[in-house]
N, C-alpha and C positions, 0 to 999 in steps of 0.2 A: 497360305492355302496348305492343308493337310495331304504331302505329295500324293498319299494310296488312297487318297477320294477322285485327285484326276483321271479324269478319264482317257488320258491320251497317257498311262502311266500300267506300264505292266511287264510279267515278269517276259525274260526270252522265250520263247517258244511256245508262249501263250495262248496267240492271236497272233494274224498277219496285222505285217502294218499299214498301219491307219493310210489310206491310199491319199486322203485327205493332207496329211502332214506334209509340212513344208522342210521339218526337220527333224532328228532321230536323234537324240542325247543318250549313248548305251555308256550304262555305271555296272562295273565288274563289283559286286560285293566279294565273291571270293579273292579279289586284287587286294581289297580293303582289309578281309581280314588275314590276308597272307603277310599285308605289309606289317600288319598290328602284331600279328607272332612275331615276325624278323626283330622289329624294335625291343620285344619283350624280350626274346631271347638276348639282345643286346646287352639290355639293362640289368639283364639278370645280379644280382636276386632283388632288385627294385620293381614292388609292382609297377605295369602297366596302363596309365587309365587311355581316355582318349579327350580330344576337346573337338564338339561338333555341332559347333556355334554354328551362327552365318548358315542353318541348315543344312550341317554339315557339310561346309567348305561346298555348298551348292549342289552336293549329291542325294540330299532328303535326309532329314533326320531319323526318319521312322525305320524305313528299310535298313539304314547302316549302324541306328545305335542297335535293333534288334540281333542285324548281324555279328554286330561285336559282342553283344551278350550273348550269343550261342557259342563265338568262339571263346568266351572267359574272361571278359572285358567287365572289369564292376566298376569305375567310377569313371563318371563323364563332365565334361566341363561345357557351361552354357554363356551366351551372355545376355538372355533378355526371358522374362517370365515366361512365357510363349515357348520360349525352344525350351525353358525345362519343363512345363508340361506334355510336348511331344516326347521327349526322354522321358520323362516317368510311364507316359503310357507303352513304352517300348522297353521301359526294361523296368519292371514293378520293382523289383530289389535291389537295384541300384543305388551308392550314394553318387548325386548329384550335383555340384557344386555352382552355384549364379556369378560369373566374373562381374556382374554387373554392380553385385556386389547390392545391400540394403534400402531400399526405396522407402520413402518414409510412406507407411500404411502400405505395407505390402507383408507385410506380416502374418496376416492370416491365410493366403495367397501363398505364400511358401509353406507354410505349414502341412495347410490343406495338400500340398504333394512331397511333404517332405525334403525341399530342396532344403542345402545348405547357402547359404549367401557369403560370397569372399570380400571381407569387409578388409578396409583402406585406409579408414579415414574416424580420429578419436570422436566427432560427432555420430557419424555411424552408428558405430561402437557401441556409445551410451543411447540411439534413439533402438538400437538390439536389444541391449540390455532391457531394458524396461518393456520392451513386447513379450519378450520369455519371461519375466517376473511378472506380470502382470496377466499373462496365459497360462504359463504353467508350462510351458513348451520346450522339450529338453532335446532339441534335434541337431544342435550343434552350428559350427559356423568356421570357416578360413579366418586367420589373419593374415590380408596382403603385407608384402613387405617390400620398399623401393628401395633396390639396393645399386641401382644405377641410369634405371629406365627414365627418371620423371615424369613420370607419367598417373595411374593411381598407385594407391598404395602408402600404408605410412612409414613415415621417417626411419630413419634408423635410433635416433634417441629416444623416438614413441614408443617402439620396438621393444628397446631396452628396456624404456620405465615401465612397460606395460609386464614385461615377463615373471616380476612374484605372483600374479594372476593365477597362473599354474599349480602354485603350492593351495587355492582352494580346489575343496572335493568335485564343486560344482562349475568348471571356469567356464566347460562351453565350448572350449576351442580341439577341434579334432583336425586340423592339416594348416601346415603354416606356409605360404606360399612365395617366389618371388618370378619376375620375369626377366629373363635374359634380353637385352638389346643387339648384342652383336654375336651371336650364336653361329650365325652361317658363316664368318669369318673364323676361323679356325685360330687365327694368330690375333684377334683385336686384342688389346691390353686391356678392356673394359671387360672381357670375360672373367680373367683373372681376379678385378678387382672386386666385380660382384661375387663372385663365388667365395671370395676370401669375406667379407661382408655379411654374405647370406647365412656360411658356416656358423662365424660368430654367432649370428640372432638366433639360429635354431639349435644350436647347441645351448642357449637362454632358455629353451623350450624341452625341458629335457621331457622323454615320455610324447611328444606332442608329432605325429610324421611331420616330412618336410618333402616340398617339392619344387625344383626348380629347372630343370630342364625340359625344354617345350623340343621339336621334332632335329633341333639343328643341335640343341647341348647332347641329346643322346650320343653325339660321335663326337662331342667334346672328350668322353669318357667316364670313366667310374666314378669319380671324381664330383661329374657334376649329377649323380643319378638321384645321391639322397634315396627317400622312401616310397617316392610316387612318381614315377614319368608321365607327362601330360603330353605327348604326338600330338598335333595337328594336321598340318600341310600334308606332312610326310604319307598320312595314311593313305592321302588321295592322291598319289605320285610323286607328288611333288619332290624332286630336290631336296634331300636336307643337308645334300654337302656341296652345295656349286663349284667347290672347288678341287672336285673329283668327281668320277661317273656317277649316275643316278642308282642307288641302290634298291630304289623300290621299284616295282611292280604298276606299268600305267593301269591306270581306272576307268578314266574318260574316254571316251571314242566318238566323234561330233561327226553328221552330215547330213546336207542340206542339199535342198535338190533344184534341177534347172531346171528354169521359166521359157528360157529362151535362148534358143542358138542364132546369133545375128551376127553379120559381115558388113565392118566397116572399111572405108577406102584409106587409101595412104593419106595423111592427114588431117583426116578426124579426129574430132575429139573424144575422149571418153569422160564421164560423170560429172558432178558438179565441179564451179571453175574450170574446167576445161586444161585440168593438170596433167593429162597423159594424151599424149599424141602420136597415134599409127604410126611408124616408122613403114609400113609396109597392110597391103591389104590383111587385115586380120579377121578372124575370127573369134567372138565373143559366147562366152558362156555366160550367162544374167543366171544370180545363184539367189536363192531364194533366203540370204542370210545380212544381216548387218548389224550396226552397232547396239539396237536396239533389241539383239539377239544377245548382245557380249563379245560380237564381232569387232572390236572397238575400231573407231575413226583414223586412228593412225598408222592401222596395218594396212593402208591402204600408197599407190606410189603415184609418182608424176616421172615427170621428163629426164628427172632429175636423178631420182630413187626409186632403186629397188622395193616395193613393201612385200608382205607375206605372200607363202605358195600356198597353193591347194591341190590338191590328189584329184585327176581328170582320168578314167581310164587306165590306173595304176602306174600314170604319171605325172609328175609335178609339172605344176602350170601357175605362172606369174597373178597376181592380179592386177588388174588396168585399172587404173583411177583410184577414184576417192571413194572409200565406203559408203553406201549411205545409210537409211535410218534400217530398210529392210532388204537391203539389196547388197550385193557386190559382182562385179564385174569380173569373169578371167580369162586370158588369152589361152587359149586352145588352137591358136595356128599351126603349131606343129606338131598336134598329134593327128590321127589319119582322118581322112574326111570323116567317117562314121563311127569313132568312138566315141565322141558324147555326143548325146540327143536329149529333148526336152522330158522333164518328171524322169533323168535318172538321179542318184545320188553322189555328188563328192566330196571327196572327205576335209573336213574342216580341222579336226584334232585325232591324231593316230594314225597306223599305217608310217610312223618314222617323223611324222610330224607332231612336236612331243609341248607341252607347255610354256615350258622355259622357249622355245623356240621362239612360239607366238609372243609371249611377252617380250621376247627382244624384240620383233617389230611394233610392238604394241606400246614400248616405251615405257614398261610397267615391269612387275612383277606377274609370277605364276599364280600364286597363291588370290592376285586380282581377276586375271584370268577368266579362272576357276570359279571363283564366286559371283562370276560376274553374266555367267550363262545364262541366256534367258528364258523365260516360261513358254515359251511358244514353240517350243522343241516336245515333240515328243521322246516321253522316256520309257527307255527300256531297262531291265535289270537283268544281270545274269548273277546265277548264283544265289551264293545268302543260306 
């Protein structure tokens, strides 16, 4: 769904909100593009691009690639036909690149908007080749390159055999690309090796840019900046150095509102299987949020364990049981009798409860999170 045709999607200050909404999703674009300078300025003198697949790490493609094209963002990275036709209609002059790389009979399909496709694989390659001879079509294309990930991408000795390519006028190739595996890890040995790896192949490509650092290699250093930075995560809060403070700028702001204030006795149960049990007469907040929001299933606790808090009254407050599909449960016993009441709002994500947090209890990563929010929130934008 194209985020700015929802109707439950609008900028801050627009409209009040929708009294109807069970939940409010506010995306800072000036978070996004502050974060997008910080990195730039990092990388300097390596451009900038951005990647904002996945609907932009779940924040809408339309509203954040325009925003980053107003702040100076020219190339964007996609992974499915779909998100680079929302990129194209968000930034007309952008190059665009498809990770997804060349589908067979999608060629007219890229063209028609100008995408570039990051091809992987010498079948690819040659079913490329022959759409642009055969068309006329002189728009260009990635070569991926696997320089440690296994994952796409080709060989390192395809790599090699493929590089007199370049001495023709016409070869076609404008960005040679690879992906890091262990990037947040600041010490892996496998950064080294790819990098050392990558060097090689693109220094094969002489003339041709090179790009290999996605949001974690940026603070690998100079080293691994090459001609193109492609950020992801990073743009949208996330951590790109877990292993130091967060340096970006949060984005997200999530909350969901109660259904129901209800008081259960000492030894009741809460939600399904009957995993958490009253230690004393409580009080319940019924939150109008669950996994089927992105609230995932395991941020939830028993008898046993702690799961995720939530912001009740500008207070942190446990939650009781097991998530369910639309619902969760949180103990507000001791905040004052009247500080929550039903249809107010609390907070799921922000206010100090930051991504990485959730994903700790969530058993995942942030960057899952993230992308994992669900449509049933209404969105706000601020900024842009």
């Amino acid at each position: 769904m194209n985020i700015e045709s929802d109707p439950k999607t609008m900028a801050a200050g627009a409209a009040s909100l929708d009294p109807t909404a069970t939940g409010v999703l506010t995306i800072d674009l000036d978070a996004i593009t502050a974060n997008w300078r910080k990195l730039e300025k990092t990388g300097v003198p390596a451009e900038c691009g951005a990647a904002v697949k996945a609907d932009a790490y779940g924040c809408g493609i339309d509203p954040v690639v325009r925003a980053l094209g107003k702040a100076g963002c020219k190339t964007f990275f996609v992974a499915t036909l779909e998100e680079a036709r929302s990129a194209r209609a968000a930034a007309p002059d952008a190059a665009i690149y498809l990770l997804g790389g060349f589908l067979q009979n999608s060629g007219d399909a890229l063209a028609a908007i100008g995408c570039r496709p990051v091809i992987g694989d010498l079948q690819e390659l040659a079913e490329w080749d022959i759409y642009c001879k055969q068309s006329g079509w002189t728009g260009g294309a990635a070569l991926h390159i696997d320089t440690g990930m296994n994952r796409l991408g080709l060989s390192l000795t395809d790599a090699e055999n493929l590089a007199p390519r370049i001495t023709s006028g016409n070869h076609g190739i404008t960005l040679v690309i690879s992906h890091l595996a262990c990037a947040e890890n600041l010490n892996h040995p496998l950064n080294a090796r790819q990098l050392t790896n990558f060097r090689t192949i693109a220094g094969m490509y002489d003339g041709v840019p090179a790009s290999l650092a996605n949001s974690s290699g940026i603070y690998l250093g100079g080293a691994y900046h090459f001609d193109l930075m492609r950020p992801g995560a990073a743009l949208y809060g996330v951590n790109p150095t877990p292993e130091a403070d967060n340096p970006m700028a949060p984005v997200v702001d999530l909350k969901a509102r109660i259904l129901q204030i209800r008081t259960v006795e000492r030894g009741d149960t809460v939600g399904y299987s009957a995993t958490w049990t009253a230690r004393r007469q409580t009080r319940l907040a019924v939150v109008a949020a669950g996994y089927a929001d992105g609230y995932l299933r395991a941020g939830g606790s028993s008898d046993g364990t702690r799961g995720a808090e939530v912001i009740v009254a500008g207070q942190r407050c446990p939650v009781a049981g097991r998530i369910s599909m639309d619902l969760l449960a949180v103990d507000i016993t001791d905040l004052p009798a009247n500080a929550a009441r039903r249809g107010q709002m609390v907070t799921l994500i922000g206010d100090g409860i930051t991504l990485e947090e959730l994903a700790h209890h969530f058993g995942t990563i942030a960057y899952e999170v993230l992308t994992s929010l669900g449509r049933r929130y209404q969105r706000v934008y601020k900024g842009g």
